[in-house]
N, C-alpha and C positions, 0 to 999 in steps of 0.2 A: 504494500500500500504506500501512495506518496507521503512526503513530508508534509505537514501542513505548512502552509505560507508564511512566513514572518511576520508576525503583526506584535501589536503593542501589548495584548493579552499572552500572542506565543510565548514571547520572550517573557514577561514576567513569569509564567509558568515554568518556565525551563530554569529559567534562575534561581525560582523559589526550590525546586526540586537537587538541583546543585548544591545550593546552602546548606538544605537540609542533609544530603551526603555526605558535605564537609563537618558538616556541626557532630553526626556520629562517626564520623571516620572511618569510613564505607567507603570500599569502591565498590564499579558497576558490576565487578565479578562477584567481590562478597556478597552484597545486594543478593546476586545469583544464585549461589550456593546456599543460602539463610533462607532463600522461597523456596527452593528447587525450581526456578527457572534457567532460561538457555540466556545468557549472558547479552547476548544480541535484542532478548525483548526488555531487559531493564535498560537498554540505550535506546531504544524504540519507542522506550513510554519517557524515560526523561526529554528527549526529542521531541515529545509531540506529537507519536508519528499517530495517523488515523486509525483507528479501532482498538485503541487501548478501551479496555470492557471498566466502568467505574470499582469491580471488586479486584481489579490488578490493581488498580490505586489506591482503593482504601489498605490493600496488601502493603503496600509499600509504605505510604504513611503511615500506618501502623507498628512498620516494622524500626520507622525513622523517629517513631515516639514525637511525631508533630503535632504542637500545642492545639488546642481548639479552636480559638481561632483562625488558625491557619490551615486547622485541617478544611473546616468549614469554606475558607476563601477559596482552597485550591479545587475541591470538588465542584463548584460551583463556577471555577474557570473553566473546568474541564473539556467541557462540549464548547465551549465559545470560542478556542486560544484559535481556531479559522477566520475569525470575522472583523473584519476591519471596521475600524472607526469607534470609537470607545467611549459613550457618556458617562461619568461615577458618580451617582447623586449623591450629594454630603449629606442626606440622611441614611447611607447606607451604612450597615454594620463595621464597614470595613474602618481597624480603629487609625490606622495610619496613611492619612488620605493623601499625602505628598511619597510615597513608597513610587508609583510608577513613575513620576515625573524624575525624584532622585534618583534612578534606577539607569533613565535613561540620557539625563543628564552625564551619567557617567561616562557611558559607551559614546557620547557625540564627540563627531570633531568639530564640530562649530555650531555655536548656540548664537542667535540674534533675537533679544527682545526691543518689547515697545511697552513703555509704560507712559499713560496720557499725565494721568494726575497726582502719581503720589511719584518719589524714587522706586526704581525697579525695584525686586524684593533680593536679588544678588547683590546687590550693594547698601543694603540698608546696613545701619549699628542697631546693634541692639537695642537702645533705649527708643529710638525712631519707632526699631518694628514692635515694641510695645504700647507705644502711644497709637499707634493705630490698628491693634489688635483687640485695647482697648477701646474700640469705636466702634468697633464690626458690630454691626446688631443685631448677625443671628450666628455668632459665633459656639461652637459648641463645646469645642476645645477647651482647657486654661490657658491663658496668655503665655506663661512661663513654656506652656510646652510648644507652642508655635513661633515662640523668640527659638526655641531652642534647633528646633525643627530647622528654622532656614539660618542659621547658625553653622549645620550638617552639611547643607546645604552648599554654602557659599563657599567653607573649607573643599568641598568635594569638587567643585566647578572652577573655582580661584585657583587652580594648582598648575597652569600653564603649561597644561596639556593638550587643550583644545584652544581656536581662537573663539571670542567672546566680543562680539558687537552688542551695547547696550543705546537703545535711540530712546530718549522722553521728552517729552516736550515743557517748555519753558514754566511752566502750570504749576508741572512737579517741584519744581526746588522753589518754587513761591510758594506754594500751600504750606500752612503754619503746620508744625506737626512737634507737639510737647512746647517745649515755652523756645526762648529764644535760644540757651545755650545747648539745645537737643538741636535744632536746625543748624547753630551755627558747624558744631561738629560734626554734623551730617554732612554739608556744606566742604566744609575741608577734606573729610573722609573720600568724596568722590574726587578732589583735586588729588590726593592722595594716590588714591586707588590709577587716576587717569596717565599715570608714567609707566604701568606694568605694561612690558611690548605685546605681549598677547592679550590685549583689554583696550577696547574701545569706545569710549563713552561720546555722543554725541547729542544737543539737544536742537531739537524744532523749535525757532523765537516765535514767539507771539506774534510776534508784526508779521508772520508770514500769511498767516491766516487760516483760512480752510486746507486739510491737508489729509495726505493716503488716508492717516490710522485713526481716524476720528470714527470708527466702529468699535473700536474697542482696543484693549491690551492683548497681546499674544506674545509667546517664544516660537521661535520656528527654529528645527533642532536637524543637524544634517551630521550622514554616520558616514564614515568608510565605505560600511558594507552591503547596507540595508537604507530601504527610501527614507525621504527626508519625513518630519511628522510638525503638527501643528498642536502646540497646547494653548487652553483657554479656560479659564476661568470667570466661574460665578459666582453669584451667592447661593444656586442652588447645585450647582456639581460642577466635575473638572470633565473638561471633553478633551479629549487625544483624536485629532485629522489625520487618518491615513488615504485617503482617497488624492489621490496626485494631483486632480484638478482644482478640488480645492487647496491643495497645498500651494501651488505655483498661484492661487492668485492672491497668499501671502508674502509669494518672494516677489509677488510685482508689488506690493506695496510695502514690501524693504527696498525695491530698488526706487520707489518713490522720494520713500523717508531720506531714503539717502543723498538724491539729487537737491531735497529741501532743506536738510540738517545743516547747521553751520559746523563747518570741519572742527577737529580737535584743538586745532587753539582759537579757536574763536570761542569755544565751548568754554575751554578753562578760562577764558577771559571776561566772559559771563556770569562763571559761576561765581569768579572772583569780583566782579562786577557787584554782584548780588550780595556776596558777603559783607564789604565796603557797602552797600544802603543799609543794612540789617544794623551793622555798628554802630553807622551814624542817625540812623532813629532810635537806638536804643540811647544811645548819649543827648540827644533832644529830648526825650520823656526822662530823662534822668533830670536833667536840666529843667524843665517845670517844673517836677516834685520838689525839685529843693525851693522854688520862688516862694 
């Protein structure tokens, strides 16, 4: 029977079942020998390959003493890991709802996001992405766990091993977020951050006007090996675009953003721009309170 096709469910299924081999220290022979199966179907069912029967798998997680959870997640990929394109409502059981995006985060060679109105969430500080986790209105999480989450995150992605194009438009580093000395840090941290050679921050001014991304924020994540994919977020789920047409008519509006964004040092010169107004109104209301 064929392989099933690489999708964004295969892969998390093949990866979760690897871990799980790793974490008891099993190979795919042992595996074999512990079932009495033929060594070639425990690489056929870690694969994905078509007609694994759900009681080879419960065999096998069972045998890998996989948590509940987990056991529940993967049975329930099982029949799907074929099907492209991937909605995950955040009211679903699943307890770690950034798992596939970090998963595939890893394996890209190039990530390009777009974020309209806050800072991307790879370049946030910590206290930033508190104040605005703090906001979220139907958040379900703790706050601590979702600072800590894209914390994971940004260590995992930051390590200059892929290239990393970040576009936001001018909105984002205006919008107040925790009091001034949160912004002002923030503010520096992208200056900061804007000298690593594999990192590229670029922002959309205001005065330009109507532009590509004004439908929303997206990453569009491109691999070596396997097609490019689109993530999106809501407030009510996360969707993974595997369907190519729709993918390409997110690189036509990277290649928008691109042609509108002011290049890299106009960008830091901006930011710094912004900084220098932040200062000097903050020394103006100082200067009243004291009259």
């Amino acid at each position: 029977m064929p392989l099933r096709r690489s999708t964004v469910r295969g892969r998390e299924f093949g990866d979760a079942i690897r871990a799980l081999l790793r974490a008891a220290d099993l190979t795919n022979r042992a595996v074999a020998e512990l079932l009495g199966w033929q060594e070639a179907k425990v690489s056929e069912l870690v694969n994905g390959k078509e007609g694994t029967s759900d009681v080879d798998l419960a065999k096998l997680l069972g045998l890998l003493r996989t948590p509940p959870d987990e056991y529940d997640h993967l049975m329930a990929l099982h029949h799907d890991t074929h099907i492209r394109d991937w909605l995950q409502p955040k009211s679903s059981a699943t307890l770690d709802r950034a798992r596939t995006l970090r998963e595939h985060e890893r394996i890209a060679s190039e990530i390009t996001g777009w974020s309209m109105n806050v800072v991307h969430g790879l370049l946030q500080l910590p206290d930033y992405t508190f104040h605005l986790a703090n906001a979220a209105v139907n958040l379900q999480e703790d706050v601590p766990a979702v600072v800590r989450t894209r914390g994971v995150r940004q260590r995992s992605v930051l390590d200059g091993y892929r290239i990393v194009t970040i576009f936001m438009h001018e909105q984002a580093l205006r919008l107040p977020v925790g009091d001034a000395e949160v912004m002002a840090e923030q503010l520096h941290h992208l200056l900061r951050l804007s000298v690593r050679p594999y990192l590229t921050i670029r922002v959309v001014p205001t005065a330009s006007g109507p532009h590509a991304g004004l439908a929303g924020d997206f990453d569009l994540l491109k691999f070596r090996k396997i097609p490019p994919i689109v993530y999106l977020e809501s407030h009510g789920a996360n969707v993974f675009l595997e369907d190519q047409l729709a993918v390409a008519r997110y690189d036509t509006v990277v290649k928008s953003l691109s042609r509108t964004a002011l290049d890299e040092t106009r960008t830091r010169k901006l930011i710094t721009d912004i900084i220098g107004e932040e200062t000097c109104g903050d020394q103006v209301a100082e200067e009243q309170l004291q009259r």
